[in-house]
ROSE-515175 format. One record per residue (C-alpha): residue in one letter; x, y, z; residue number from 1. Coordinates in Angstrom, 3 decimals. Each point is the difference from the previous one (the first is absolute). Layout:
<sites>
{"a", {X, Y, Z}, NUM}
...
</sites>
This chain:
<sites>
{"x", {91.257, 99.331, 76.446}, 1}
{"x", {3.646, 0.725, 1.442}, 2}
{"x", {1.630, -3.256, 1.124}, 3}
{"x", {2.304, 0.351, 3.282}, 4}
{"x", {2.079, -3.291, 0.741}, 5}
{"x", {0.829, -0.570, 3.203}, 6}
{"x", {2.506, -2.789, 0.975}, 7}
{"x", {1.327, -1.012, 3.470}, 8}
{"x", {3.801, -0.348, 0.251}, 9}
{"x", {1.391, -0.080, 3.831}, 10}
{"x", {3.480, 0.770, -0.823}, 11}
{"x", {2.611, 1.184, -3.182}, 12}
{"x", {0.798, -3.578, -0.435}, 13}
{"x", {0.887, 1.012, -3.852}, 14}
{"x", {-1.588, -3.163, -1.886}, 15}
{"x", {-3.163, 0.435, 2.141}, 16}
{"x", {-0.447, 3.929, -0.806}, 17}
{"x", {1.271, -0.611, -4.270}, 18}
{"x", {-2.703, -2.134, 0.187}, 19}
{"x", {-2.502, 1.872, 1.729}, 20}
{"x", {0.490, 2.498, -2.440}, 21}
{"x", {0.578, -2.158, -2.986}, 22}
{"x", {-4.016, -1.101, 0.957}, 23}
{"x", {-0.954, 3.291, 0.527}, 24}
{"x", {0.695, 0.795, -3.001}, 25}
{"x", {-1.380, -2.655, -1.733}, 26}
{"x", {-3.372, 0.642, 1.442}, 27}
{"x", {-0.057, 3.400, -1.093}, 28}
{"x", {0.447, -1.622, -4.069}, 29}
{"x", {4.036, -0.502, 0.834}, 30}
{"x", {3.051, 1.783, -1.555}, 31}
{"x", {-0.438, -0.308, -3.202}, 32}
{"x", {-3.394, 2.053, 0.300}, 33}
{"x", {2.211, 2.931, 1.324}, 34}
{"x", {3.303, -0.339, -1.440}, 35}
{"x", {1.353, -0.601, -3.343}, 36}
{"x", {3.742, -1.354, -1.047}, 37}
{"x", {2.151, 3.027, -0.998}, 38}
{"x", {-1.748, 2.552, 2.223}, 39}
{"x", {1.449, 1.731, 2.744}, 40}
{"x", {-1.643, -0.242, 3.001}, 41}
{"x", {0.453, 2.331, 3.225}, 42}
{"x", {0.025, -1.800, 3.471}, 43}
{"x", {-0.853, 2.585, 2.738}, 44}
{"x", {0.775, -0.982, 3.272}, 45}
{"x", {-0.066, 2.176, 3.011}, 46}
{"x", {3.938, 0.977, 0.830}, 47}
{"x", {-0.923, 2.192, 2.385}, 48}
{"x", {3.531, 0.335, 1.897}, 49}
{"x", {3.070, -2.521, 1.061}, 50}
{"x", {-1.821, -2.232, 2.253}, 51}
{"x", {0.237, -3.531, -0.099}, 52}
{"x", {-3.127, -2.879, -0.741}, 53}
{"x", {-0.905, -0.353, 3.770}, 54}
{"x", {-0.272, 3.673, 0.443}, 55}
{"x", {-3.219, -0.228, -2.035}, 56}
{"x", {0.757, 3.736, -1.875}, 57}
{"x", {0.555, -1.887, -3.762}, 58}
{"x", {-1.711, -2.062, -2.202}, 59}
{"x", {1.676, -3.718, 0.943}, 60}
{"x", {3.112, -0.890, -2.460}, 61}
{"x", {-1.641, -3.693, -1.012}, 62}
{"x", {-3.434, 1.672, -0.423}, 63}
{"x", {2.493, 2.719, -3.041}, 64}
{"x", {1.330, -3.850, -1.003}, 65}
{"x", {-2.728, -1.222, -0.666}, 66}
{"x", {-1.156, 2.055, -1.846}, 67}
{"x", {3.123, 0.891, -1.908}, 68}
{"x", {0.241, -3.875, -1.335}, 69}
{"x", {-3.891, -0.092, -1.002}, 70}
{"x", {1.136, 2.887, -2.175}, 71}
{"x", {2.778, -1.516, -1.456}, 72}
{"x", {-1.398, -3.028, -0.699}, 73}
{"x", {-2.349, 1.453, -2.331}, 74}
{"x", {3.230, 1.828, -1.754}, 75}
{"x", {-0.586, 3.278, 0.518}, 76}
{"x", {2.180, 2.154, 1.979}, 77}
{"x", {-0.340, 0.841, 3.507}, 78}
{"x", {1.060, 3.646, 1.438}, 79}
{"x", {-0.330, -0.024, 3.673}, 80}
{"x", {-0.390, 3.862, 1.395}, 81}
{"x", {-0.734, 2.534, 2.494}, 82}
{"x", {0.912, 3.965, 1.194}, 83}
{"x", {0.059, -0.848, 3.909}, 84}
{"x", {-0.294, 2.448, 2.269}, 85}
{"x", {3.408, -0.043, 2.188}, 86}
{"x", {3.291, -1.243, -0.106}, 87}
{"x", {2.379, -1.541, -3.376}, 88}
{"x", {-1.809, -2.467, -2.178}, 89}
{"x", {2.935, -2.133, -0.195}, 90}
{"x", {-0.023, -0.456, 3.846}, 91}
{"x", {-3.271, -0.675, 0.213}, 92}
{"x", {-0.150, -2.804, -2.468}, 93}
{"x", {2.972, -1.229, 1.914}, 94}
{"x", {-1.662, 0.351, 3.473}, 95}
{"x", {-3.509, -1.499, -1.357}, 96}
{"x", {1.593, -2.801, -1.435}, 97}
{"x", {-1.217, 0.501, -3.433}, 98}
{"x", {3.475, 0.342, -1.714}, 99}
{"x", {0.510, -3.439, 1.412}, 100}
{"x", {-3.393, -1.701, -0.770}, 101}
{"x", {0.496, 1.560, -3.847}, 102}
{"x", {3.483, -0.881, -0.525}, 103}
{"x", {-0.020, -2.809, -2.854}, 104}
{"x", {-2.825, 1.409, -1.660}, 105}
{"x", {-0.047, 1.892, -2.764}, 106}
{"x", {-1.757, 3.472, 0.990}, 107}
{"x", {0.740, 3.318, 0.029}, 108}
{"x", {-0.235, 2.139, 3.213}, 109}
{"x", {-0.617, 3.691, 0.122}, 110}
{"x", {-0.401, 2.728, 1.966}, 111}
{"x", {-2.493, 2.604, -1.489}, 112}
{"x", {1.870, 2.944, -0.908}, 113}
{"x", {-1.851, 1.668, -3.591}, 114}
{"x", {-3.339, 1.361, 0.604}, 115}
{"x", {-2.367, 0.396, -3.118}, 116}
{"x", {-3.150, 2.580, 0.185}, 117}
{"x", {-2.983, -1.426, -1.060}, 118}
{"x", {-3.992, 1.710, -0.057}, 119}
{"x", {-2.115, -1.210, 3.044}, 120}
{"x", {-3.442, 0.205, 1.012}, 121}
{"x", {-1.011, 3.612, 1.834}, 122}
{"x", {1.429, 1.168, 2.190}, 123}
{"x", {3.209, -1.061, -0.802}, 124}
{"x", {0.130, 0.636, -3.822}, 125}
{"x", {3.462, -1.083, -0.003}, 126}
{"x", {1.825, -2.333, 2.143}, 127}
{"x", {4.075, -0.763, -0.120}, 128}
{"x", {0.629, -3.968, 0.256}, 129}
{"x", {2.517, -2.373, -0.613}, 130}
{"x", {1.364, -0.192, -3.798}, 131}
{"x", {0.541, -3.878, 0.522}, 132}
{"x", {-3.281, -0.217, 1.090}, 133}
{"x", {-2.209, 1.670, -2.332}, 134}
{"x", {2.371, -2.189, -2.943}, 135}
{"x", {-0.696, -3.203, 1.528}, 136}
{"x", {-2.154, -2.482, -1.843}, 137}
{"x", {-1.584, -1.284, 2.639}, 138}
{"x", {-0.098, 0.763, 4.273}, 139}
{"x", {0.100, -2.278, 2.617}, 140}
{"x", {-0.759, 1.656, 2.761}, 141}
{"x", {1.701, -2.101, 3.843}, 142}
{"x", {-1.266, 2.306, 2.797}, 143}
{"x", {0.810, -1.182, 3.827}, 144}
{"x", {-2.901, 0.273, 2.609}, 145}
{"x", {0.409, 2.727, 1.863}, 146}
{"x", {-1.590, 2.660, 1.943}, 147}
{"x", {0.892, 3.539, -0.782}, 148}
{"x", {-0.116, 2.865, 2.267}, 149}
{"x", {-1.781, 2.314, -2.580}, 150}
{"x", {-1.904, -2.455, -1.910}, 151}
{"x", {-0.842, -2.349, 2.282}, 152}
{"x", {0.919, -2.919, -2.096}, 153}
{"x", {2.794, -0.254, -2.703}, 154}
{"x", {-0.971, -2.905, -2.410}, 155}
{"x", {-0.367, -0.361, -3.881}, 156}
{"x", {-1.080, 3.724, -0.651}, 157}
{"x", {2.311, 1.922, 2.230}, 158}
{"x", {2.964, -2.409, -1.334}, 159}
{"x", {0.077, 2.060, -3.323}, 160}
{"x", {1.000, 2.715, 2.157}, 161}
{"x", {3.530, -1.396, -0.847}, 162}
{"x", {-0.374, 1.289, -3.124}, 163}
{"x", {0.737, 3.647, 0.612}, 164}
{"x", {3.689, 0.492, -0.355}, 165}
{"x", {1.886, 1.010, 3.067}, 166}
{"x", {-0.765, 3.122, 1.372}, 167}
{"x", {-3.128, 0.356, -1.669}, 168}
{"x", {-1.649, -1.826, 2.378}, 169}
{"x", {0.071, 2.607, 2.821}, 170}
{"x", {-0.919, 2.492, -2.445}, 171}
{"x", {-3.239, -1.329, -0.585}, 172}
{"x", {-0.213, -0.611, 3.954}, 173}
{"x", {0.514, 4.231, -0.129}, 174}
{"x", {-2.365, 0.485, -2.775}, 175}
{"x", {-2.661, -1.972, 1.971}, 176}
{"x", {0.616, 1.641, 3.117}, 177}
{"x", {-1.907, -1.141, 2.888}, 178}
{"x", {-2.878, -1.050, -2.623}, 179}
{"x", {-0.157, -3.571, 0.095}, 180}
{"x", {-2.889, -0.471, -2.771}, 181}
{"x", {2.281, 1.475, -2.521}, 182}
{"x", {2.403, -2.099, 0.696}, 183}
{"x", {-1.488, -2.889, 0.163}, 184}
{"x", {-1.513, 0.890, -3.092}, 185}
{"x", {3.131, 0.415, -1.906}, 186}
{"x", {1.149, -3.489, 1.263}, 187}
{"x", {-2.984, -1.167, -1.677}, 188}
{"x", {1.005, 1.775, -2.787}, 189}
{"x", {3.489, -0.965, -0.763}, 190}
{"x", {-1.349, -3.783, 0.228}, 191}
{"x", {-2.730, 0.728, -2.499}, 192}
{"x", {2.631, 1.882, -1.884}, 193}
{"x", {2.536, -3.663, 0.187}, 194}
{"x", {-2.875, -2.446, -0.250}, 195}
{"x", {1.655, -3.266, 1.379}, 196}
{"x", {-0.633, -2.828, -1.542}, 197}
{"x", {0.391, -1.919, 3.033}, 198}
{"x", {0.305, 0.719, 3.813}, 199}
{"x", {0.946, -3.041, 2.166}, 200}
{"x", {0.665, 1.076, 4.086}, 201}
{"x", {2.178, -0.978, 1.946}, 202}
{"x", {-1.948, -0.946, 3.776}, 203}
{"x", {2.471, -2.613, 0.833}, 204}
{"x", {1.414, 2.217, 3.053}, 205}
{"x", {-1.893, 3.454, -0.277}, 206}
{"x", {0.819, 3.357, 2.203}, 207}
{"x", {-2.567, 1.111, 2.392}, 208}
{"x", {0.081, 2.580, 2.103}, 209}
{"x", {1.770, 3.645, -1.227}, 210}
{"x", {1.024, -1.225, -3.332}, 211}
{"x", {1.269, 0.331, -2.809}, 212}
{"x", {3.470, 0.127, 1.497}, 213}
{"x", {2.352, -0.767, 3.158}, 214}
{"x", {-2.736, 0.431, 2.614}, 215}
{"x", {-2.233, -2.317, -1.281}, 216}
{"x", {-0.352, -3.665, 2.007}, 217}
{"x", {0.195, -3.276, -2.417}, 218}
{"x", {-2.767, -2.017, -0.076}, 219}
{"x", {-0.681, -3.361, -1.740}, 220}
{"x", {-3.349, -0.382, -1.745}, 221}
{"x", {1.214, -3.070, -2.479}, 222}
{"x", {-2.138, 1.318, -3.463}, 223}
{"x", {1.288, 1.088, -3.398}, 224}
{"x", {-2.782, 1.478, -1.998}, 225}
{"x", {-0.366, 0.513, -3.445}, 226}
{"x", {-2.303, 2.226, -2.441}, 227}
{"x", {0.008, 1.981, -3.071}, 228}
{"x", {-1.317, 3.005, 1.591}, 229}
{"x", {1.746, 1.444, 3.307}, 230}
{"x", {-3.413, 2.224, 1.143}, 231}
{"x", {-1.065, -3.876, 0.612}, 232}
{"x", {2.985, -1.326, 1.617}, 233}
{"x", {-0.315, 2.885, 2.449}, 234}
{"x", {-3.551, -0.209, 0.410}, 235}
{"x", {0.481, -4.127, 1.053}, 236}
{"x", {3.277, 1.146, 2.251}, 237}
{"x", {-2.451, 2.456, 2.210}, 238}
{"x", {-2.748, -2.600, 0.264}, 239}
{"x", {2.600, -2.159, 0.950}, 240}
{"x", {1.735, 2.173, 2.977}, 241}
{"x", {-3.953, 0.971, 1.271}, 242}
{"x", {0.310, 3.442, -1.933}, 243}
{"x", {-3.069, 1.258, -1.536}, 244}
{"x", {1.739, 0.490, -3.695}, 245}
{"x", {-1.272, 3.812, -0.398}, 246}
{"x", {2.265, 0.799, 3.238}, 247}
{"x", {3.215, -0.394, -2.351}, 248}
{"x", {0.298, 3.289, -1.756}, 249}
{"x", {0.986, -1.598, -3.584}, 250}
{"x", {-2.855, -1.987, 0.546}, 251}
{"x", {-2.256, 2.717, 0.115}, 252}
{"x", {1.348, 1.806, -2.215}, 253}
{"x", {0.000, -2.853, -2.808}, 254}
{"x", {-3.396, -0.726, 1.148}, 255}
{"x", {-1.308, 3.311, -0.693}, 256}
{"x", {1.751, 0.213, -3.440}, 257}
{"x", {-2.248, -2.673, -1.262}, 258}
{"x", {-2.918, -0.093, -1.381}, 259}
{"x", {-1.774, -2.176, 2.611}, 260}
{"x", {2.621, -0.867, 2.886}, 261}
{"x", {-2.733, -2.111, 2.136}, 262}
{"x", {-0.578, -2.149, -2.873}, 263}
{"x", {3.800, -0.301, -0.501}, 264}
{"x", {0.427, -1.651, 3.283}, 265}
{"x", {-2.647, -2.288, -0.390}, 266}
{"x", {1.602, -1.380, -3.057}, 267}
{"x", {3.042, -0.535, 1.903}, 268}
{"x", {0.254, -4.074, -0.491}, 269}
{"x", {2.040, -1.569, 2.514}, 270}
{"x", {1.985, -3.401, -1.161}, 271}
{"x", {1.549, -1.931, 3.474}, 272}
{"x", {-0.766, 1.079, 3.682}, 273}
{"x", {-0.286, 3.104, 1.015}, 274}
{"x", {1.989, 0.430, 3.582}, 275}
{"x", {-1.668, 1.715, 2.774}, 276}
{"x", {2.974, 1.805, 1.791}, 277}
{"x", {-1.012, 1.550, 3.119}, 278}
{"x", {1.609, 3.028, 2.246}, 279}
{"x", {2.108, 0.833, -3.280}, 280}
{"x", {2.153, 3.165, 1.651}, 281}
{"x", {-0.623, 2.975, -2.160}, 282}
{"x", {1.649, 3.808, 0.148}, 283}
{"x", {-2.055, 2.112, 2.330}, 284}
{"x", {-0.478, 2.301, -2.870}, 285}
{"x", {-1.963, 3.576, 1.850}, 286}
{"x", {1.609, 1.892, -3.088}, 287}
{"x", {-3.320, 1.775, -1.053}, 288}
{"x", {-0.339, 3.671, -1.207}, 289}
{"x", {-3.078, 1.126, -0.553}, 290}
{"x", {-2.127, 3.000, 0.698}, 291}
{"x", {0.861, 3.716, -0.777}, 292}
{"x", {3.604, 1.041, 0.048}, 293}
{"x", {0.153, 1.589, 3.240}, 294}
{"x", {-0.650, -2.979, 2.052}, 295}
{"x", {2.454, -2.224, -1.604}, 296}
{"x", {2.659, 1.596, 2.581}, 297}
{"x", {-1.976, -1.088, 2.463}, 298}
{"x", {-0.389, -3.725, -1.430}, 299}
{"x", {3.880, -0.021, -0.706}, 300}
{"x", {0.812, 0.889, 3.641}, 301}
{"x", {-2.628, -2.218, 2.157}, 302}
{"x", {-1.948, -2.626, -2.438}, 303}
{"x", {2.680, -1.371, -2.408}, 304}
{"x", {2.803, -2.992, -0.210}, 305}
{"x", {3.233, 1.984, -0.791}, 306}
{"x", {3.344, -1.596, 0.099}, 307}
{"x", {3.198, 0.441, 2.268}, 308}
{"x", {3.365, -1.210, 0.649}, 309}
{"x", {0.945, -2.400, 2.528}, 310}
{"x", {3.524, 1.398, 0.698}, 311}
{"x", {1.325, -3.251, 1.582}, 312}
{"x", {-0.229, -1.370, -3.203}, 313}
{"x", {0.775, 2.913, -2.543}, 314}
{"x", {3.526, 0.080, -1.856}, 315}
{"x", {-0.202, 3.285, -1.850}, 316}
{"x", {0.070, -1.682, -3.050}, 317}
{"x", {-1.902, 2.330, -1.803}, 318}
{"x", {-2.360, -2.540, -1.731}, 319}
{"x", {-3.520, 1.971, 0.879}, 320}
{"x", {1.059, 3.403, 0.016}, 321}
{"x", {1.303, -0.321, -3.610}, 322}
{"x", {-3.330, -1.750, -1.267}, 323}
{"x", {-2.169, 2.037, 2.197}, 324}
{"x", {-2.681, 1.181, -2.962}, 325}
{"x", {-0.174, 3.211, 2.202}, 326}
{"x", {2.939, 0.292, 1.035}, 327}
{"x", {-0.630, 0.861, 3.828}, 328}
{"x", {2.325, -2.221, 1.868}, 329}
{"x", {3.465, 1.151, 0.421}, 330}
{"x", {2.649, -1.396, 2.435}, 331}
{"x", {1.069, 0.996, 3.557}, 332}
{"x", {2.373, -1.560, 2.645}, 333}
{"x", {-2.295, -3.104, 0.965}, 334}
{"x", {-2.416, -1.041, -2.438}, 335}
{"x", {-2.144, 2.258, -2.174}, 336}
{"x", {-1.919, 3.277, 0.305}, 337}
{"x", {-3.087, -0.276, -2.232}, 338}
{"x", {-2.540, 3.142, -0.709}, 339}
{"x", {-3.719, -1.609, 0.313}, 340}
{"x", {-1.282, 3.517, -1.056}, 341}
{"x", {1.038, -0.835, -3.703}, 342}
{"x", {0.447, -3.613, 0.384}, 343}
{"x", {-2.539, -1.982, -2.139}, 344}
{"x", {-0.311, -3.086, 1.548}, 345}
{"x", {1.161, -2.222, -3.047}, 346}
{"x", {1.836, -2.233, 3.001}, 347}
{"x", {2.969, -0.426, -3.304}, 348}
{"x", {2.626, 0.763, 2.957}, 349}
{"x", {-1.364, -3.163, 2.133}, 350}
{"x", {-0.133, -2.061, -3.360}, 351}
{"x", {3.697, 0.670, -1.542}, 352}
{"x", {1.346, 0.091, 4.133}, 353}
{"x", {2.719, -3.101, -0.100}, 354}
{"x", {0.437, 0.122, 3.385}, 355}
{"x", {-3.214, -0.457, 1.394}, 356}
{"x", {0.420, 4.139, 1.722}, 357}
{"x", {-2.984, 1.088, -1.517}, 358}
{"x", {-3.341, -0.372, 1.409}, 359}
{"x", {-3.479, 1.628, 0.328}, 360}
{"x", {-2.244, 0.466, 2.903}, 361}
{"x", {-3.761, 1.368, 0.679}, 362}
{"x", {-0.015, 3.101, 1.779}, 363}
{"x", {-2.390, -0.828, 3.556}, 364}
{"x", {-3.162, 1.549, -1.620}, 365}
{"x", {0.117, -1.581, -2.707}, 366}
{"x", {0.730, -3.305, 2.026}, 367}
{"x", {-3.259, 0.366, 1.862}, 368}
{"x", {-1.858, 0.877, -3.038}, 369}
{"x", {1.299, -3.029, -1.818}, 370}
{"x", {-1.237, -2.484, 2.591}, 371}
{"x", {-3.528, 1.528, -0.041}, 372}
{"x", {0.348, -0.021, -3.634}, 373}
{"x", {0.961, -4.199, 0.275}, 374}
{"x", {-2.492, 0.347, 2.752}, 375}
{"x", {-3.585, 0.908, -1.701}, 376}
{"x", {1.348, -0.556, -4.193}, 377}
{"x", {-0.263, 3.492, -0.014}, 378}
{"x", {2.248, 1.531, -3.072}, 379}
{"x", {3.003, 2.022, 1.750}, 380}
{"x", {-0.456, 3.073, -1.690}, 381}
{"x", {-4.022, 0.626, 0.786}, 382}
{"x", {1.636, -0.197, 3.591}, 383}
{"x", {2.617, 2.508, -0.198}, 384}
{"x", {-2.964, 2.437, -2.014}, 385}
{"x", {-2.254, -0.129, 2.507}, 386}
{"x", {2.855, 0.397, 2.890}, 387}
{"x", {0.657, 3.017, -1.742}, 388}
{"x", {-3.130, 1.600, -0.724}, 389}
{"x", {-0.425, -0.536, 4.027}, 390}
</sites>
């Protein structure tokens, strides 16, 4: 039986989410079941990029508090840490708040920097992660709710993410290519590789719509959940939104790592009240390949989401061509020229984007065949075969 706690806050009124979390805890056999005095203990929140609390992109500064002073109350010693994706880590602890909320308490703050390789589970064999991670006692593991644009959903597994130095990350978005199994299966990977010891979610004010980053639209949903195992926590979150769980790639990936993943979610124990959130906006995620090789043109040109830059809004700043994993955006007068023969559909230039210029659209075919998909629950991609074999 996996216990997920669920426990309705409204706003970050900071006594009222300590102690929804101090509870949380406490259900799951409290602190001192997870944490010992002397140990050092990694916080991971998501520090995805400068944005501040309202903007919904990072895990809440009180939620990190918290946390932080649970931790130090037990005397052990807190590292709070991350490897975001865009922009100077000291701006964005200034621009989330969290340099403020931390101030006059005793915890270090640190940017990942040191990768350490460690064996992992085929077909990895090895995977590069954060030195102050794999050191760490004990993980606590503060994910945001979020959609994601390749992943539908970015919650306790995909938070580990973080945990790939630098530019690392879009290496592995190279590596996997347009193949979104594999990399959904290493993100299942590096969090079976970390083993929290706790994942607690921040659903005060989640992102809907195309998340993880600037495009994504706030939305308050008023829960913090708790578990020791994130598979779980993700599993409740897509109940929650009306997603069946096995549409979230790390959830079917996790799933089909187990032994028995239908008995897994019935043993899914829910403590508290289990929203129902209706018309939850999600990416319109066409990005499928499938099929032999030679019709994957074909798919890239009329069937699948790619992104583009709004040049009203684009300042040449030269955030997503320099992370571009395949490098196939490069600058002109107005905006950005990008080459959707080679591009790979990762959507890391909409994510990293701090100026809201990148965006992705459905090509009109793939429009139509979307709302027949909606239409008669039949999956995209059986569509688009037999479209083609026509």
């Amino acid at each position: 039986m996996v216990e997920v706690i669920i426990k309705h806050v409204p706003t970050y009124n900071y006594s009222e989410v300590k102690r929804a979390i101090k509870e949380s805890i406490y259900m799951l056999g409290g602190i001192n079941a997870f944490i010992r005095p002397g140990q050092r203990v990694l916080i991971k929140p998501n520090l995805l990029a400068a944005s501040t609390p309202e903007q919904a992109i990072v895990t809440h500064p009180y939620v990190v508090r918290a946390v932080t002073e649970l931790v130090i109350d037990v005397g052990a010693h807190p590292i709070i840490g991350d490897s975001p994706a865009v922009g100077s880590f000291g701006k964005i602890l200034k621009k989330t708040g969290l340099l403020e909320a931390l101030k006059d308490l005793n915890v270090e703050i640190k940017e990942f920097t040191n990768s350490t390789t460690v064996e992992a589970a085929h077909p990895f064999k090895k995977l590069e992660l954060a030195t102050d991670a794999l050191e760490a006692d004990v993980i606590i593991n503060l994910p945001k709710l979020k959609t994601h644009r390749q992943m539908v959903l970015t919650v306790g597994i995909k938070n580990l993410f973080g945990c790939v130095v630098g530019m690392k990350k879009p290496q592995w978005h190279y590596r996997a290519g347009v193949n979104e199994e594999y990399f959904a299966r290493l993100l299942v990977t590096i969090y079976q590789t970390l083993k929290p010891s706790l994942t607690i979610v921040d659903g005060i004010l989640s992102l809907e719509g195309d998340g993880p980053g600037t495009s994504g639209i706030p939305r308050q949903l008023g829960v913090i959940m708790a578990s020791t195992d994130a598979l779980a926590i993700d599993i409740t979150v897509s109940r929650m939104i009306g997603l069946e769980p096995e549409t979230v790639p790390t959830n079917k990936a996790a799933l089909s790592m187990l032994k028995d993943g239908k008995a897994f979610q019935r043993e899914i124990k829910i403590e508290g009240i289990l929203p129902t959130v209706s018309d939850f906006k999600l990416p319109d995620v066409t990005h499928l390949f499938f099929g032999p090789f030679y019709t994957h043109k074909l798919l890239r040109s009329y069937f699948i989401t790619k992104p583009f830059s709004d040049p009203a809004l684009c300042r040449l700043c030269g955030e997503c061509w320099k992370y571009c994993p395949a490098q196939v955006i490069t600058p002109r007068e107005k905006g950005v020229a990008i080459d959707y023969n080679r591009c790979i559909r990762c959507f890391c230039c909409v994510e990293v984007c701090p100026h809201r210029a990148m965006k992705t659209k459905i090509p009109p075919a793939g429009k139509i065949l979307k709302r027949v998909s909606d239409l008669f629950k039949i999956p995209l991609h059986n569509l688009i075969q037999s479209s083609h074999r026509r």
